[in-house]
N, C-alpha and C positions, 0 to 999 in steps of 0.2 A: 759531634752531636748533631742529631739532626735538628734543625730548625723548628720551632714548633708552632710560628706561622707557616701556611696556612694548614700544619695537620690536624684534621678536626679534632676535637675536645671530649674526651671520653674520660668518667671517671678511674678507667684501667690505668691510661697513660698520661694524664693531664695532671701538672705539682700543682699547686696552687698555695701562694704565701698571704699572710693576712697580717698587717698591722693596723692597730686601733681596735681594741677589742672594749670599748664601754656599751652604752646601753645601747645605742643602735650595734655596734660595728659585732659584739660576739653573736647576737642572733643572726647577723647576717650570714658571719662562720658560722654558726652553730646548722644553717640550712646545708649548707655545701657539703656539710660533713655530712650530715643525715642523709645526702643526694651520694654519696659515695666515691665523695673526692677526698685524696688527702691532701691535708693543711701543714702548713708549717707556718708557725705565729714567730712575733714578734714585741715586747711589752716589755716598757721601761720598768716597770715591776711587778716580776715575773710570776708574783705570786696571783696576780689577776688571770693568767693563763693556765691556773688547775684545772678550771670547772671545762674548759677546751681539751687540755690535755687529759680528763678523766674521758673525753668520747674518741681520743686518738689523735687530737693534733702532734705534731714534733715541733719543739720548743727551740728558737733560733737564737744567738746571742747578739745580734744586730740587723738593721737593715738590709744591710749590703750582703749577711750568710742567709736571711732571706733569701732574696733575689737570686745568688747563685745554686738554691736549691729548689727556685720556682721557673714554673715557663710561664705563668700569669700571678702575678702581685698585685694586690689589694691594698688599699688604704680610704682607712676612716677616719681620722684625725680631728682636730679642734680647729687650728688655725691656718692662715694661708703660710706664714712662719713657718711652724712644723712642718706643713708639705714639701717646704723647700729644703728643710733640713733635712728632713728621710730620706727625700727623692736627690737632690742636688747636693748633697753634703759630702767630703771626700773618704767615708764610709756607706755613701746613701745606696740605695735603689740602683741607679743606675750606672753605680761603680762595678756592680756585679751582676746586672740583668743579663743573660745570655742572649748573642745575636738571633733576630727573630721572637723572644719574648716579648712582654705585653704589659705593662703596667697601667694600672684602672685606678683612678682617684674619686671615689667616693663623699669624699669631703666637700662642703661646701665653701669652695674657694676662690679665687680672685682670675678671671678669666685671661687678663695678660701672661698670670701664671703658668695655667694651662696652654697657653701657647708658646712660653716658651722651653719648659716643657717636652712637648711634643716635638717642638725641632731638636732639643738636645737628644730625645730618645733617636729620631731618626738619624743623629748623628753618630749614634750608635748600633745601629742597623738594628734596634727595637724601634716598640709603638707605644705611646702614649692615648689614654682616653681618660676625657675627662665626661665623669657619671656620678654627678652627685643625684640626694636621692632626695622624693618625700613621701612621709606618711606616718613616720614617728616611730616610735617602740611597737606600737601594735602593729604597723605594717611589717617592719623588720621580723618581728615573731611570726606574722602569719604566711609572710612572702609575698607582700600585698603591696611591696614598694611603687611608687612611680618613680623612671628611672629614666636621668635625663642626658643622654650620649653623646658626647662632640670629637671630633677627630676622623680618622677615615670612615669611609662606608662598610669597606669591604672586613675592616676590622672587629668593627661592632657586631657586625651581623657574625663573626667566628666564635664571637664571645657571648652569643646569643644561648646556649643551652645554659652559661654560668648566670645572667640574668636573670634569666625564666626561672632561679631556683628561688630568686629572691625576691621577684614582683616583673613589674611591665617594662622592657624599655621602649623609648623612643628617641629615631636618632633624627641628632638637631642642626647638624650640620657639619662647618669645620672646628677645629678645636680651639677650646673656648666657649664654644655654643651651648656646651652642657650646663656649661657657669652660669653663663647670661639666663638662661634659664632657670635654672636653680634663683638667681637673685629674684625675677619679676613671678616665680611662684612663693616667693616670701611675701615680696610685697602685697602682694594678695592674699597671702594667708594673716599677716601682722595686721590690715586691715580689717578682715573675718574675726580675728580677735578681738580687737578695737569692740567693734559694731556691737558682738557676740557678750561682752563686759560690758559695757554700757548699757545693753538691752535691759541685761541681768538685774543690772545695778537699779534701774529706771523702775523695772515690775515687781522691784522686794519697796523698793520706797514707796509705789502705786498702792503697796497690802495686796499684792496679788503674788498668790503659791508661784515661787518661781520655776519647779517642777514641770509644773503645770502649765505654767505660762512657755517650757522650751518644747515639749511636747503638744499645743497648740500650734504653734509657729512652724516647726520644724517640719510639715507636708506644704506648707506657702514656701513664695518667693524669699521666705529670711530662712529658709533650711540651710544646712549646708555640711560638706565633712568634713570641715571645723566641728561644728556643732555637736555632730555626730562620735566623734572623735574624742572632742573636749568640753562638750556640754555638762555631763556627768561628773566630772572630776572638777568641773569650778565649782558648780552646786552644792558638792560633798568635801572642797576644799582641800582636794586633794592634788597636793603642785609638783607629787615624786617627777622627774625629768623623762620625759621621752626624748624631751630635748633642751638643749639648755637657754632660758632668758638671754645669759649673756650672748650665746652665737645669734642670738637673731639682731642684737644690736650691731653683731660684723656683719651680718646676712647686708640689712637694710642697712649699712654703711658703706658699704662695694658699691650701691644701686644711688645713693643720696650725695655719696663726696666723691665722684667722677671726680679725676683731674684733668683739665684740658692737655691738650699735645698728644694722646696717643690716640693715631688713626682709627683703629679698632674701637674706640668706648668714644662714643657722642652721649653729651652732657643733656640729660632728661631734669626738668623741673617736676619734682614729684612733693609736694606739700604734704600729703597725707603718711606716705612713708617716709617723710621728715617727722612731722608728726609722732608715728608709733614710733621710730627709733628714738625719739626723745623720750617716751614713757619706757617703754626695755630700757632705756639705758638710767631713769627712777629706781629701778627692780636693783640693779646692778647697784646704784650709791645708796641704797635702803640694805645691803647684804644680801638680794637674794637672788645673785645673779644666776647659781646653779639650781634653782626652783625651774619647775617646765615652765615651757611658754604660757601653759594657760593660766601661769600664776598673774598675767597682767591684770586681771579683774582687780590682784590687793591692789594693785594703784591705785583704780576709781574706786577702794571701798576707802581709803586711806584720803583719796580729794574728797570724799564725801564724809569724812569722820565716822565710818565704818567701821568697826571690830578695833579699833584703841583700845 
């Protein structure tokens, strides 16, 4: 078989396998397919994988018959755990990736991971990239991802037409880099939240239309695509998941419990994303872990005796 680095990426000739099909990870299939790649999934319960299989995906019975049916694999996953178990497990990913295949992690996961990883795949004469993503369910639908790439150069940019189906990438260096990434754009977003709930919470207590009050705001410096994003759905109380509460408490827990010794991760004093990961991780011992992110506003309505 011929290698399928570096032969460029044509929906004619190019497999592509996808594990993780929830609320991000099917729209994100669901682009590729519409772009005229065939898919081959993978789902611990298969019956998640109709609404893929009614537009033409083929339905794989594990990881690793993925991979020996893919020349690039996909994964959207939950945890840095999972990743290791899909990818590195004696059924995984890379029991059966073909020499010269490509495997892309999607998931927001733990950066030493993604390095090692990467050296296992090369140890297999594949490639590892680590791309996780942001912009939530609505980017996933629209293809509006930001998309943050670590690993070779020459890699990403191969895997650049499969990107471009799903939003923007940017490559951040070695691998790993797409993580570290991925974490300090949380931090930033958990923040945006914070700020975003409290505003809320401050101009409903004030007697001011809170509508009114995010559409004021939102052409100043307190704009923002948080705002934008999830202004609308706090107001209306609407917390369906783009993305889950609970992962942002693993997000800003990679970035907050650094553990000394490994050369790669220098220990950052971050207060304020100590901070929000202690309110996500409220949402989490209140039951609502799997409420989207923008359900942090129920905390400050809950410190404030709000909606009881």
């Amino acid at each position: 078989m011929e290698t399928p680095y570096p032969t460029p990426i044509t929906p004619a000739q190019t497999r592509i396998g996808w594990i993780g099909i929830g609320v991000m990870g099917a729209s994100m299939a669901t682009r590729l397919i519409s772009a005229g790649y065939t898919l081959t999934v993978y789902a611990r319960n298969p019956s998640k994988a109709l609404p893929l299989q009614s537009l033409g995906a083929l339905l794989a019975d594990s990881p690793r018959d993925v991979a020996t049916r893919s020349d690039v694999i996909f994964t959207m996953v939950g945890h840095p755990s999972d990743v290791r178990s899909i990818v590195l497990g004696p059924n995984g990913i890379l029991s059966g990736l073909n020499p010269g295949g490509a495997f892309v992690d999607t998931t927001s996961s733990h950066p030493a991971l993604a390095r090692e990883i990467f050296n296992a795949a090369r140890g297999r004469d594949c490639w590892a990239i680590d791309a996780p993503v942001s912009g939530g369910d609505i980017g996933a639908r629209d293809g509006k991802l930001a998309i943050f790439a670590g690993g070779d150069h020459g890699v990403v940019e191969w895997l650049r037409p499969l990107f471009d189906c799903m939003g923007k990438v940017t490559y951040m260096g070695k691998a790993g880099s797409g993580q570290s990434c991925k974490i300090a754009n949380q931090i930033v977003v958990g923040g945006n939240l914070l700020g975003l709930s409290e505003g809320m919470v401050f101009a409903e207590r004030a007697g001011l239309d809170v509508r009114q009050f995010v559409d004021a705001v939102r052409g100043g410096a307190a704009g923002s695509m948080v705002m934008e994003l999830f202004g609308e759905r706090m107001i209306g109380k609407d917390f369906r998941p783009g993305g889950f509460a609970e992962y942002m408490v693993k997000d800003l827990g990679m970035g907050v419990d650094v553990v000394e010794g490994d050369e790669d991760e220098k220990v950052v004093v971050l207060p304020g994303a100590a901070q929000c990961k202690q309110l996500f991780s409220g949402m989490v011992a209140n039951g609502d872990g799997h409420l989207g992110t923008q359900g942090l506003i129920s905390v400050i309505h809950r410190i404030n005796g709000i909606g009881r």
